[in-house]
C-alpha positions as CSV (number, residue, x, y, z in Angstrom):
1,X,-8.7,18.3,17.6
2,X,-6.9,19.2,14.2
3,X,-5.7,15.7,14.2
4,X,-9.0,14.0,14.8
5,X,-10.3,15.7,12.3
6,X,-8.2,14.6,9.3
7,X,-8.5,11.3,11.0
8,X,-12.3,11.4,10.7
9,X,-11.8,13.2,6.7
10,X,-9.3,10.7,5.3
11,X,-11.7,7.6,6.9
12,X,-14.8,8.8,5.4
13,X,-16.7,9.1,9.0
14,X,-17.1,13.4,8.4
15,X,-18.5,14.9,5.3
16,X,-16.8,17.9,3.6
17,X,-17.2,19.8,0.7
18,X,-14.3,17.4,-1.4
19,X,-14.5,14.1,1.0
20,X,-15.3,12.2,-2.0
21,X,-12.3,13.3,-3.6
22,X,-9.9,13.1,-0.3
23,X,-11.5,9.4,-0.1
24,X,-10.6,8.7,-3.8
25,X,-6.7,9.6,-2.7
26,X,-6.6,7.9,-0.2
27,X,-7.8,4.8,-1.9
28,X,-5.3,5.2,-4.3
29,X,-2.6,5.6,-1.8
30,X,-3.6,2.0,0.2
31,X,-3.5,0.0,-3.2
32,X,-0.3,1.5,-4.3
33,X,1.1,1.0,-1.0
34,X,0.3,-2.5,-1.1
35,X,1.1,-3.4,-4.6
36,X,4.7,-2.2,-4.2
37,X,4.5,-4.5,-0.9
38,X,3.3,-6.7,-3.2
39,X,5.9,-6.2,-5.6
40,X,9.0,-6.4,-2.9
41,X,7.2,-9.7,-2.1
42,X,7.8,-11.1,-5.7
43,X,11.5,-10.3,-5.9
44,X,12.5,-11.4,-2.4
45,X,10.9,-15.1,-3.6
46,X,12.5,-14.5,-7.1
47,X,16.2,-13.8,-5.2
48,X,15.1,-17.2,-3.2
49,X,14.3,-19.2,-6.1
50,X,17.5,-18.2,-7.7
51,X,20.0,-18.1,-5.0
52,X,18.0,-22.2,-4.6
53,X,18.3,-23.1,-8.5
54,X,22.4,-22.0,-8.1
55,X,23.2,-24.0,-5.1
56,X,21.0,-27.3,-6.4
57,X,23.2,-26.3,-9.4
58,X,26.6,-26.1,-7.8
């Protein structure tokens, strides 16, 4: 129950007295989460790129 609960707080589908504010974390959390996926993305493509540019090089 407990865990359908914070299921249902951290989605937005049951009101409590600071949902807004729970919701405005959680937010937070997702775009964090995928900017540093983001992020990982650009340096794995950067590590390509190079290890490409040495062995065209070489």
């Amino acid at each position: 129950m407990l865990k359908n609960e914070l299921q249902g707080i951290i989605s937005g589908t049951c009101s409590v007295t600071n949902g807004s504010a729970i919701q405005a974390i959680t937010d937070f959390i997702r775009k964090s989460k995928a900017a540093s996926t983001n992020a990982k993305k650009d340096k794995l493509v950067k590590k390509q790129e190079a290890t490409a540019i040495l062995e065209s090089v070489t």
